[in-house]
Structure formats: C-alpha cells, structure tokens
DRENTOR-993997 format. One record per atom (N, C-alpha, C, O): residue number from 0; residue in one letter; z, x, y. Coordinates in pm, whole numbers, plus 50000, padded with zeros to 5 digits. Layout:
BEGIN
- n, res, z, x, y
- NUM, A, Z, X, Y
...
END
This chain:
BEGIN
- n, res, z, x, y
- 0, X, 46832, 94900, 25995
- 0, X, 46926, 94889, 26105
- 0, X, 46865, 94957, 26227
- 0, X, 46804, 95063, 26233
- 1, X, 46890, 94888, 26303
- 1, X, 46838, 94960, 26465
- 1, X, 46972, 94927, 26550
- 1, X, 46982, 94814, 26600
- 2, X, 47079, 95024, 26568
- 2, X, 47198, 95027, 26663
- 2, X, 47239, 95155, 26678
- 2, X, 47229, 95236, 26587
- 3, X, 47293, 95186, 26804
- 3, X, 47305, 95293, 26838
- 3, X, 47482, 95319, 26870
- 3, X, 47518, 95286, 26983
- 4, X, 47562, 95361, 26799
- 4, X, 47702, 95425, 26803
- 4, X, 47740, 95540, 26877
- 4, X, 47656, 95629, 26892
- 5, X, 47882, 95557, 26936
- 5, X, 47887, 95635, 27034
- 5, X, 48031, 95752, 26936
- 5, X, 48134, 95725, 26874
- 6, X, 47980, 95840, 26960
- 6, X, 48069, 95950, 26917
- 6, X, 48161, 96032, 26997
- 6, X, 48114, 96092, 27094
- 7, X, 48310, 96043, 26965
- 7, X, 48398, 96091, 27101
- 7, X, 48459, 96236, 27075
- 7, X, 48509, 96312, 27158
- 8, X, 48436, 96260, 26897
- 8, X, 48521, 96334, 26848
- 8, X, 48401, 96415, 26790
- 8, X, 48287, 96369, 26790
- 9, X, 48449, 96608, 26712
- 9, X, 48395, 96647, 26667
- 9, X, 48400, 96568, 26497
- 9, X, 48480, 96526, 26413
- 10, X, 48210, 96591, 26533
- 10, X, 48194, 96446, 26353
- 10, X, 48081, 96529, 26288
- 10, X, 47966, 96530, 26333
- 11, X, 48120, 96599, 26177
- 11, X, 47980, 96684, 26084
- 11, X, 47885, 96515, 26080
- 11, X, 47907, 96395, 26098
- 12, X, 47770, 96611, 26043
- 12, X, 47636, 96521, 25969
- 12, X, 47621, 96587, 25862
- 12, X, 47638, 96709, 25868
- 13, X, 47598, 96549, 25783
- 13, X, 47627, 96599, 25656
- 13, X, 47473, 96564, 25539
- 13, X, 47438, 96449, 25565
- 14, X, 47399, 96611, 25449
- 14, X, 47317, 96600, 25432
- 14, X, 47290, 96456, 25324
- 14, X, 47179, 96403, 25310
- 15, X, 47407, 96414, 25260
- 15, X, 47404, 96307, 25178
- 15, X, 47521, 96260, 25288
- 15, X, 47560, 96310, 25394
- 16, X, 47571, 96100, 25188
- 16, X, 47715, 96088, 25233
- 16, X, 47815, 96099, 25134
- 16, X, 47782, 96073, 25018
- 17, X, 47949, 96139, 25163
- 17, X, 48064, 96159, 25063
- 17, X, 48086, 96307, 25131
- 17, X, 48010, 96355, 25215
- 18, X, 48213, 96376, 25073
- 18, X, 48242, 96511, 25183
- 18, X, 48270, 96576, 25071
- 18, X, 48330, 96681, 25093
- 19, X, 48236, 96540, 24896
- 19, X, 48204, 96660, 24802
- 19, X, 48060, 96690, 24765
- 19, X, 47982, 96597, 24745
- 20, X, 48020, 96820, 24755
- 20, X, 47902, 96804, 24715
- 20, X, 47826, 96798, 24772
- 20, X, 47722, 96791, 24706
- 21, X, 47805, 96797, 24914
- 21, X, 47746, 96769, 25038
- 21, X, 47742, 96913, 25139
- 21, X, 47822, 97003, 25111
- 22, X, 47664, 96928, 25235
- 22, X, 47661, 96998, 25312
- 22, X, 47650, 96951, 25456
- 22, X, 47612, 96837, 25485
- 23, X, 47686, 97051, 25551
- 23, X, 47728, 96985, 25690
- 23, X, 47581, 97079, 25737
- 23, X, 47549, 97194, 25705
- 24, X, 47499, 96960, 25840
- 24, X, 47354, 97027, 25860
- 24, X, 47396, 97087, 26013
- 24, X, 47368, 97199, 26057
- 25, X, 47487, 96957, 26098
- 25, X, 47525, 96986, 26211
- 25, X, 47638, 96935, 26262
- 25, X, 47666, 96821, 26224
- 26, X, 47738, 97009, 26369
- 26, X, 47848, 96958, 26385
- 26, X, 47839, 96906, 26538
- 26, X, 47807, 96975, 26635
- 27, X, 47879, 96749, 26539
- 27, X, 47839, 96673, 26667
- 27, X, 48011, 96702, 26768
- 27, X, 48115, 96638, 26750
- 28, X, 47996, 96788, 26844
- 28, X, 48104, 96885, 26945
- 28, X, 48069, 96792, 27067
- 28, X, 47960, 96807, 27123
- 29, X, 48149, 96705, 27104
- 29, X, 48130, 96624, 27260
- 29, X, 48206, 96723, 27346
- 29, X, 48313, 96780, 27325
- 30, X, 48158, 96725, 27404
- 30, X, 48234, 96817, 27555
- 30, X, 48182, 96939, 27553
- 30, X, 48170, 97004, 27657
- 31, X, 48143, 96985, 27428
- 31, X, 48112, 97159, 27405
- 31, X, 47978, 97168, 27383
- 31, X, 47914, 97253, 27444
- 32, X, 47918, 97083, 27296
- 32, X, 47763, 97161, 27255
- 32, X, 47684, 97073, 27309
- 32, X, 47575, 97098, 27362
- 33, X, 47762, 96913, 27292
- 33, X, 47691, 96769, 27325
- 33, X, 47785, 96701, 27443
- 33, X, 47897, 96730, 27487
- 34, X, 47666, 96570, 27485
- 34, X, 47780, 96523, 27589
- 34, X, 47905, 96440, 27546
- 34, X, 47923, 96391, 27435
- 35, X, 47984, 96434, 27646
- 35, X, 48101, 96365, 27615
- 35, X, 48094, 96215, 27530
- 35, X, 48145, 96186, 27422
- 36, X, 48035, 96157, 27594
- 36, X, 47957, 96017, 27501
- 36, X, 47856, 96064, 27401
- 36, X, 47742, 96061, 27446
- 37, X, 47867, 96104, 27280
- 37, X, 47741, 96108, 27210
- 37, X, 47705, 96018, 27134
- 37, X, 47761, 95967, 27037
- 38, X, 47566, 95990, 27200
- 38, X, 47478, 95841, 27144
- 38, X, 47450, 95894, 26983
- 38, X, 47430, 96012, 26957
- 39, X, 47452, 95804, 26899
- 39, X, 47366, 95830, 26769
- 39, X, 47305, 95688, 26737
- 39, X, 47348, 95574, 26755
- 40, X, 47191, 95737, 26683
- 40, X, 47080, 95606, 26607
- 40, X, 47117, 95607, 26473
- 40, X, 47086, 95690, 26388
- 41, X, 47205, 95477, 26456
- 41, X, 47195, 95454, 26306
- 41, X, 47111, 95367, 26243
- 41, X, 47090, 95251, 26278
- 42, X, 47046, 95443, 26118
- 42, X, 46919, 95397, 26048
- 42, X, 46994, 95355, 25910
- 42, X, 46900, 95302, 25852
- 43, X, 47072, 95349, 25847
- 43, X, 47109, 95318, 25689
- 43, X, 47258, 95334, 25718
- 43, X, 47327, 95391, 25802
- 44, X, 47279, 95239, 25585
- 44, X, 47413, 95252, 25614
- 44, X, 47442, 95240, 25460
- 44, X, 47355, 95179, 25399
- 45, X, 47533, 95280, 25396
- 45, X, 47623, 95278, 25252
- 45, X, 47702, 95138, 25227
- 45, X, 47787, 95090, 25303
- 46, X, 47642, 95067, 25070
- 46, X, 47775, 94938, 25086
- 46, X, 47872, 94976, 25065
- 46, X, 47962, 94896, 25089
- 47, X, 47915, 95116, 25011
- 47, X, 48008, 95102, 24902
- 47, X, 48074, 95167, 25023
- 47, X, 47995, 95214, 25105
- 48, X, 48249, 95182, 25056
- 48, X, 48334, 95190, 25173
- 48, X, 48441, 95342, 25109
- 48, X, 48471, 95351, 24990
- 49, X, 48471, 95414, 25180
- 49, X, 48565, 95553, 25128
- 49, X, 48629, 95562, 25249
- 49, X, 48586, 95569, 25364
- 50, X, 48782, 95562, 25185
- 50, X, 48879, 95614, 25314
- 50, X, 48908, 95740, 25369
- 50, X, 48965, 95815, 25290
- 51, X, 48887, 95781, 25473
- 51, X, 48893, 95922, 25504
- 51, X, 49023, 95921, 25633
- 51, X, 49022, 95847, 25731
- 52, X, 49115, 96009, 25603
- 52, X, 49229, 96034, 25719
- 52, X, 49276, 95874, 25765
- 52, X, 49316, 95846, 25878
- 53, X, 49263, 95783, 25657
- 53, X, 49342, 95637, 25702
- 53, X, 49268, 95512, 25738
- 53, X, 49314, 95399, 25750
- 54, X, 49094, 95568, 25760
- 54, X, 49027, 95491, 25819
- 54, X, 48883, 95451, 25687
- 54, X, 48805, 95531, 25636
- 55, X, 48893, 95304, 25667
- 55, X, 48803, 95270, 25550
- 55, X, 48671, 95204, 25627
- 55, X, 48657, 95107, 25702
- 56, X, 48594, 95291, 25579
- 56, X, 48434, 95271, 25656
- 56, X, 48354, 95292, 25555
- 56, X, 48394, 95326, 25444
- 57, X, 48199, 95266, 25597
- 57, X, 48065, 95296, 25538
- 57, X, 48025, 95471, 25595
- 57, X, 48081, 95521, 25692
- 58, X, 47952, 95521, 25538
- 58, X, 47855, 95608, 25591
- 58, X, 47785, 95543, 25643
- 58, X, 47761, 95425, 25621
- 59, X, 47724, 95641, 25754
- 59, X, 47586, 95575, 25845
- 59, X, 47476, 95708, 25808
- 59, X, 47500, 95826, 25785
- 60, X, 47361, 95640, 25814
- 60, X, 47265, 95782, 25787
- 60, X, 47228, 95751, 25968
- 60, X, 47200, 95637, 26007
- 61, X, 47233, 95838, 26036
- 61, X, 47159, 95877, 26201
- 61, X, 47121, 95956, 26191
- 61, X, 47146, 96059, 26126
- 62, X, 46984, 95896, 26313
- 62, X, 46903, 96061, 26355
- 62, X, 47000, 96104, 26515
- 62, X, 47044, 96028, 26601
- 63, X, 47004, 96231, 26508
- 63, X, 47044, 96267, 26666
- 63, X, 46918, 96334, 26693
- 63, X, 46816, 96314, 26628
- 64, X, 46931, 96436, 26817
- 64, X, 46837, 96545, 26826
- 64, X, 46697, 96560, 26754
- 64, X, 46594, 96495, 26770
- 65, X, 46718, 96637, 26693
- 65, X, 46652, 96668, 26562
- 65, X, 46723, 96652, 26422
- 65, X, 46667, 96701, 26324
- 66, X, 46809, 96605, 26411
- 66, X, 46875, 96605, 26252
- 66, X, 46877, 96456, 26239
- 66, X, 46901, 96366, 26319
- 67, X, 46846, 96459, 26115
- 67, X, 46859, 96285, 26046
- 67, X, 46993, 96322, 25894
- 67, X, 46971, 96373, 25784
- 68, X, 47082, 96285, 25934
- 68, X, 47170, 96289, 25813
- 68, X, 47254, 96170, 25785
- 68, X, 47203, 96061, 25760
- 69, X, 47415, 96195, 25789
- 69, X, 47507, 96117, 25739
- 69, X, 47633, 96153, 25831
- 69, X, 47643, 96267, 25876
- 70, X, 47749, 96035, 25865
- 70, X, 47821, 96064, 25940
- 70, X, 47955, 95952, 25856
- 70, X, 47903, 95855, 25800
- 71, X, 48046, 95956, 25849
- 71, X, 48161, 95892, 25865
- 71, X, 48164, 95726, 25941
- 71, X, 48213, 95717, 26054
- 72, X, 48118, 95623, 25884
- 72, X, 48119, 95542, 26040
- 72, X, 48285, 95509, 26055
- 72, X, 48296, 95417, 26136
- 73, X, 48403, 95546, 26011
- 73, X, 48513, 95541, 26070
- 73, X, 48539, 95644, 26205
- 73, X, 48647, 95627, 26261
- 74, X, 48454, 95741, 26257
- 74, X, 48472, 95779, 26357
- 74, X, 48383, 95773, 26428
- 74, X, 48347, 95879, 26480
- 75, X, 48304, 95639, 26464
- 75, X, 48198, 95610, 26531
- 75, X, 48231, 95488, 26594
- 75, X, 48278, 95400, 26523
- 76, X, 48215, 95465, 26721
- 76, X, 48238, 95336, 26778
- 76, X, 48123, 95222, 26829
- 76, X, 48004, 95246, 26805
- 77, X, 48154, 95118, 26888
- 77, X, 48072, 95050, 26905
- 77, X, 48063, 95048, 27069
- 77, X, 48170, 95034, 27128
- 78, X, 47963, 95060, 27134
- 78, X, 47914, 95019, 27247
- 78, X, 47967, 94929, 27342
- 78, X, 47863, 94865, 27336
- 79, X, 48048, 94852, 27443
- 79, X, 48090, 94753, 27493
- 79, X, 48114, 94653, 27414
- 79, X, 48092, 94534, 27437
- 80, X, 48169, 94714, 27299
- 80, X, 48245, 94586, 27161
- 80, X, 48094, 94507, 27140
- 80, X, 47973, 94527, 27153
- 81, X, 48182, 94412, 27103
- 81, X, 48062, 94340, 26975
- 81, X, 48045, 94381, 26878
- 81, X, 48107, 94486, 26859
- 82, X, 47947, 94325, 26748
- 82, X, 47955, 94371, 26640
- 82, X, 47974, 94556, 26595
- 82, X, 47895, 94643, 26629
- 83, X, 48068, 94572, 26533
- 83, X, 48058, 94746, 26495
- 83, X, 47910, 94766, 26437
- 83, X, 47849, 94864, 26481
- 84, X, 47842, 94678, 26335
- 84, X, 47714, 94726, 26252
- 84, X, 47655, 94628, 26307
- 84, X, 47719, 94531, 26348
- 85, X, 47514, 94636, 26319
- 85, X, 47435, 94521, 26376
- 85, X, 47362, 94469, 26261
- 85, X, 47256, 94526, 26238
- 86, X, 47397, 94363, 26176
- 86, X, 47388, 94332, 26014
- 86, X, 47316, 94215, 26037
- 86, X, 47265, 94190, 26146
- 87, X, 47310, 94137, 25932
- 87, X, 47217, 93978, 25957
- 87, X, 47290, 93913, 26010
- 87, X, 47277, 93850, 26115
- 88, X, 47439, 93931, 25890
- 88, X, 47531, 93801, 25936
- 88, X, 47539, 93806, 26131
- 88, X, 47489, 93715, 26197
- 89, X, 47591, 93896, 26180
- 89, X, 47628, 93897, 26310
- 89, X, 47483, 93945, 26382
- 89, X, 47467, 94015, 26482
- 90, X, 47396, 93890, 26304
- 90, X, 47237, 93881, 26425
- 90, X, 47229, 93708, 26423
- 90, X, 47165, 93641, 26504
- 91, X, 47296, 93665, 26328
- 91, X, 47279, 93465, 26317
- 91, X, 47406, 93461, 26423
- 91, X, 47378, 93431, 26540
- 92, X, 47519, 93484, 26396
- 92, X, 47624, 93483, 26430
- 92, X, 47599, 93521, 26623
- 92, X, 47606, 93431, 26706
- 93, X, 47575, 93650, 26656
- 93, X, 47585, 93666, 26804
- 93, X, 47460, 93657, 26850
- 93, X, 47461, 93710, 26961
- 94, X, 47355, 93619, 26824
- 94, X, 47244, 93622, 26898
- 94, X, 47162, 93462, 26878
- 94, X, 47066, 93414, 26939
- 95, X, 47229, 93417, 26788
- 95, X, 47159, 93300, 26804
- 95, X, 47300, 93170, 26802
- 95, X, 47288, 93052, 26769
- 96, X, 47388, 93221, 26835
- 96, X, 47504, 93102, 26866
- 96, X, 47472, 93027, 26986
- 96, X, 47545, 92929, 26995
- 97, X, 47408, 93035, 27061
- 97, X, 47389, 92966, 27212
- 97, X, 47298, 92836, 27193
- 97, X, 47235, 92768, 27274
- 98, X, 47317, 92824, 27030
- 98, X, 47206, 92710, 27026
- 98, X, 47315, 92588, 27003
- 98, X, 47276, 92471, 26992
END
C-alpha cells in the first residue's frame, strides 16, 4: 500500500495491532506534540476487522516521524474523500474508469 491518512484525534501506534498484548511506541497528539492535520504513511494493513468504541476497521501498520507501527484505521481518515484504502479493487475502479 502506498496512501497517506490524515489523523485529527489523539491515536497510540502501537507495536503490533490489537490493544491486548501490545505496546503503545508513540502517542499521535494533533494540536499538542503534532500538527493539527497529521499525515501518516500507510504501509500494511490487517484483513481481519475489530470494533473499537463503535467503529469496525482494519489496523494500518504507518511510518510517521521515526516510528513504523500500528494504528486503529477507524480513527483515520481519508484525504479529499475517495477511496478510504487505496486497494486493487478501487485502483481498477477509480483510476482506470475514464476508459
């Protein structure tokens, strides 16, 4: 995966994904430590989906800064809409529909 998600809220990275068993490497603070928009590069993503506080998503593994971990992608958004994950289906689907 090569897409980049925008973070609004405080979101641990966490060293695996799942929130037992896991450790938080760094906590992504918009307004306080980071900027208000925080960009992240997501590199991997989880098939299998876990609901956290109401919202059913994948993990994303991103690098920020210096840390490469794991994040929640239910509290990660997408860029000026369009696809949330940038996957095959919606690389046939939005990038080659103009044919």
């Amino acid at each position: 995966m090569d897409e980049t998600l925008s973070v609004f809220e405080n979101l641990n990275i966490r060293n695996n994904p799942g929130t037992e068993k896991t450790e938080v490497i760094y906590t992504i603070r918009p307004k306080a430590t980071d900027p208000f928009q925080t960009n992240v590069e997501v590199i991997a993503m989880t098939q299998e989906e876990e609901t956290i506080d109401g919202k059913t998503d994948s993990w994303l593994k991103i690098k920020y800064k210096n840390y490469e971990g794991w994040i929640f992608g239910g509290y990660a958004t997408a860029e000026r809409g369009g696809p949330r994950y940038y996957i095959p289906e919606n690389i046939v689907i939005n990038d080659l529909s103009w044919y």
